[in-house]
C-alpha positions, -999 to +999 in steps of 0.1 A: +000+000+000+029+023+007+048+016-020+022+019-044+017+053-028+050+060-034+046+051-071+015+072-077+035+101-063+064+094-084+039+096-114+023+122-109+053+146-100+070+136-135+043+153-153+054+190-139+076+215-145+107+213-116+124+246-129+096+268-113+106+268-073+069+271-064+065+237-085+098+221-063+088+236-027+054+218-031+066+184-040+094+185-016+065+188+007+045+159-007+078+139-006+082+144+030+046+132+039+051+103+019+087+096+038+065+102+069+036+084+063+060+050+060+051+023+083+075+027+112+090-011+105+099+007+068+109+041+080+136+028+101+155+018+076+168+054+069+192+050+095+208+020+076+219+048+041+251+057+046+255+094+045+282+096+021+260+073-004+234+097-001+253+128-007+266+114-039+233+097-049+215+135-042+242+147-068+240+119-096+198+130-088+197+163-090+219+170-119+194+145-140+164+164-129+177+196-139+189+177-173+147+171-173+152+132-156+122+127-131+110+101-125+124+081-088+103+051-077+082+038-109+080+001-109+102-001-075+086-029-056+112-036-031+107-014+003+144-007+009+146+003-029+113+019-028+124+040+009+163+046-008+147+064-042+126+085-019+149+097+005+175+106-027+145+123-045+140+145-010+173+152-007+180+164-046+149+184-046+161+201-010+195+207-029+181+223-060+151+245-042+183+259-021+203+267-054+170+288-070+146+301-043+157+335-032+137+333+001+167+313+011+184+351+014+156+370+028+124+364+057+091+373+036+068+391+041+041+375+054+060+338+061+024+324+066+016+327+032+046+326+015+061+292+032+030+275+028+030+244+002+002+241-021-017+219+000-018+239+029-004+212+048+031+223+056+053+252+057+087+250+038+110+270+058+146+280+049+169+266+078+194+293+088+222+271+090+230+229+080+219+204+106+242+193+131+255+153+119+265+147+151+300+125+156+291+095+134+291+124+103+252+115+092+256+077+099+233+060+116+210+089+125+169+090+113+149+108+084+140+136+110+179+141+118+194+145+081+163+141+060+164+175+045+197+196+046+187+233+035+150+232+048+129+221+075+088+206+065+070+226+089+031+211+099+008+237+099-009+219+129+002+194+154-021+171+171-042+193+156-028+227+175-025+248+143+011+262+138+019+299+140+055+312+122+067+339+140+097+356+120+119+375+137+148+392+116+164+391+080+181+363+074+221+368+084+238+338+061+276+351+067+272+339+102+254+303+096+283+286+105+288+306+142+275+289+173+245+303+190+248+317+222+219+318+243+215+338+275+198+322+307+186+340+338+170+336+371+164+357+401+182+343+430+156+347+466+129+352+447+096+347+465+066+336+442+030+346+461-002+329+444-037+336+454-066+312+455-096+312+428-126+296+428-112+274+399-076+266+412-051+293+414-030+328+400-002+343+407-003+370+430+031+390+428+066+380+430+088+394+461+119+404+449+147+427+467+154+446+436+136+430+403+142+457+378+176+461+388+186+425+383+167+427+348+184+457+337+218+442+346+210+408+332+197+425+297+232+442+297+250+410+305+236+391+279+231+416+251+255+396+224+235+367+230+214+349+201+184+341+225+172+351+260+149+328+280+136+341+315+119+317+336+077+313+338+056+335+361+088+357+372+084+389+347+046+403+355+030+440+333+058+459+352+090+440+351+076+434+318+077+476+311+112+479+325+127+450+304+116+462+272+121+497+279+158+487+290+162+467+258+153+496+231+176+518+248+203+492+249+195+489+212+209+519+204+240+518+215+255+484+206+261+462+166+244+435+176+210+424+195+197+394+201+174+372+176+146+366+203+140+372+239+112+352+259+103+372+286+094+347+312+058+347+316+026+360+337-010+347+345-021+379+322-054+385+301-049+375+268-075+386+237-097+390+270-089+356+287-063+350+315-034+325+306+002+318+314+019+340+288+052+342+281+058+375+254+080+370+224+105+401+220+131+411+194+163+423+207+146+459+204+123+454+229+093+448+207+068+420+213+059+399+182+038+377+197+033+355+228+029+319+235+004+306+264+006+273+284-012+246+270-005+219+300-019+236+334+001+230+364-012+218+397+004+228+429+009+206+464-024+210+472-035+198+442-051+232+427-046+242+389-037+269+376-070+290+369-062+298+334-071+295+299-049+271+276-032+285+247-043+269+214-013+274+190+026+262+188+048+288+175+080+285+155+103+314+158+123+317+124+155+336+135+188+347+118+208+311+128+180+289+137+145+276+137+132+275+178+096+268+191+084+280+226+072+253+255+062+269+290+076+240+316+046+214+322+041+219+285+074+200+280+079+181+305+046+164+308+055+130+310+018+115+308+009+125+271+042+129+248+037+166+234+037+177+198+073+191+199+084+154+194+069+162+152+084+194+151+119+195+129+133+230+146+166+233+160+160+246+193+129+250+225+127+280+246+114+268+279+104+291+308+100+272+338+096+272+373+096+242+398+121+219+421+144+191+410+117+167+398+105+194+376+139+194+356+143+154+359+117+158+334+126+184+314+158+161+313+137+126+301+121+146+278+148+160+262+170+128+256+142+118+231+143+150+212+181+151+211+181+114+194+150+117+174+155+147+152+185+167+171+163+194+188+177+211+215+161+222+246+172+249+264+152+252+298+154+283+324+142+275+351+134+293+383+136+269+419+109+272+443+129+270+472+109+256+503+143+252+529+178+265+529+198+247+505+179+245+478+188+253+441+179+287+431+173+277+398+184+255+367+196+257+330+195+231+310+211+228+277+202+195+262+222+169+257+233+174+297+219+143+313+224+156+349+207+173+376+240+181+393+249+201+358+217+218+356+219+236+390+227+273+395+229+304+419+241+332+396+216+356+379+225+351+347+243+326+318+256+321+289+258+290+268+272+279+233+256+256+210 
């Protein structure tokens, strides 16, 4: 059934013109359905290719499709043959769309419209740099690690949660080869004060010594960095104010600013409804959107957070990378496995806030994303500290695997990755 699939596909996408990059971005789209679609038992194969047998296949491939060659999988009727010709015919197409689409250079737009494939399925998104083939050089590593090399296949839902593409500057591609730095902070004896609700609870107000302060001298600290995460329910309207304020002005003065900022988040009203919201800034200070906790979070005395739950997934498209946005239970849920597992982005801003257990998952969760498509989660995460002794707070940048790693007392980090 798959195979024939494969076949119809491979029929019907030899009938049109590949020289047109609208033409190529919307079969390179059906291809990767049809590689997703495989029966698991089939679509683990992929980790048998040998990269450098790909790379030279993709190269034999593409130069006969630009010669006017099409066709890839008619009359295959062996799965590993059928799987091979479709995983060269992805790869050639990714190689070629890359060599003529000039949104490869530029962010369009209006990036909802202009990324989406013909069948409104799927956004094809430019990466801003190659994937990371990890020590073994491609070897051994899945479709959703090496699958594409030049752009990422984009869902325009999950689970049914529609996707939202947030883009965020023009594209930088003399840099695409530079690590990303990203920029952690917490606030060290901070008190979190909650209120009870007829429905669960909201946070009250954070006590902090001096909140704006520490904001203003972490922004400055951590100015050159790619990305900013601040941990959930720490920044509230005001500290909110001062951070952005501080940011414009800081704006001004230096080269460079950062990519994206997550400004922690607040219980705040949203389009008229109260959620968890954590505010998506540029490096200017100025909100482009705002992602709201889908997973409520139930304290000690077993009382929810009396909120709304958000209802999309964004994808922040950024000079050197493709992130998404997770506020902590959203993440590190460990009773239903979260859409992020089907999104092919490079990183996860997490705002969190919770004890040791909280991370542990973070950490489980994480493993999985590292091996299944190379995602990296980068959690900030602010302790509740019940006794003396506790953590202040955490960081993780995945692949750490320990708690011991994850624990900090300063205000601020930085991390390469």
């Amino acid at each position: 059934m798959w195979r024939s699939g494969c076949r119809a596909l491979a029929e019907a996408q030899a009938t049109l013109d590949l020289s047109n990059p609208e033409t190529v971005r919307d079969c390179l789209a059906q291809l990767d359905a049809a590689m997703r679609d495989a029966p698991w038992n089939i679509r683990t194969i992929y980790a048998e290719f040998p990269e450098a047998e790909l790379e030279e296949a993709t190269r034999t491939q593409a130069a006969a499709i630009l010669g006017g060659g099409k066709a890839w999988a008619c009359g295959l009727v062996q799965t590993r043959q059928c799987l091979l010709a479709l995983a060269i015919q992805i790869r050639s197409l990714d190689h070629i769309l890359h060599g003529m689409d000039t949104r490869y250079a530029r962010i369009p737009s209006d990036p909802m419209r202009e990324w989406l494939c013909k069948s409104g399925n799927a956004f094809v998104i430019p990466a801003r740099r190659r994937r990371d083939l990890g020590s073994t050089a491609g070897d051994k590593l899945s479709y959703g690690r090496r699958g594409t090399r030049y752009y990422r296949i984009i869902p325009t839902a999950l689970q049914k949660v529609p996707v939202r593409i947030v883009a965020l500057a023009a594209a930088d591609l003399s840099s695409v080869k530079d690590n990303v730095t990203l920029g952690g902070a917490i606030f060290p004896g901070l008190q979190v004060k909650t209120r009870k609700t007829p429905n669960g609870f909201r946070v009250q107000r954070v006590d902090h010594p001096d909140i704006d302060g520490c904001i203003k001298s972490q922004a400055e600290s951590m100015s050159r960095a790619h990305a900013i995460v601040w941990p959930e329910l720490t920044i509230d309207d005001k500290a909110l104010a001062t951070l952005t304020d501080h940011l414009a002005v800081l704006s001004l003065a230096q080269d460079a600013v950062p990519n994206v900022i997550i400004a922690g988040s607040w219980h705040r009203k949203v389009n008229g409804r109260i959620r968890n919201s954590a505010p998506i800034l540029t490096g200017q200070g100025e909100e482009k959107g705002q992602h709201s906790k889908i997973v409520r979070f139930a304290d000690d005395a077993n009382r929810f957070e009396d909120i709304e739950c958000g209802d999309e997934i964004i994808v922040l498209v950024c000079d050197r990378f493709l992130a998404s946005v997770a506020i902590c239970k959203d993440y590190c849920n460990l009773s239903e496995a979260p859409p992020w597992l089907a999104l092919d982005v490079d990183f996860l801003l997490v705002p969190s806030m919770g004890k040791t257990t909280t991370m542990d998952g973070h950490i489980n969760r994480a493993k999985t994303d590292r091996i299944t498509h190379g995602l990296r989660a980068f959690v900030v995460q602010q302790g509740l500290v019940s006794k003396e002794g506790e953590p202040q707070g955490f960081i993780l940048l995945a692949p750490q695997e320990s708690t011991n790693d994850t624990c900090i007392e300063k205000a601020w980090n930085l991390y390469e990755a």
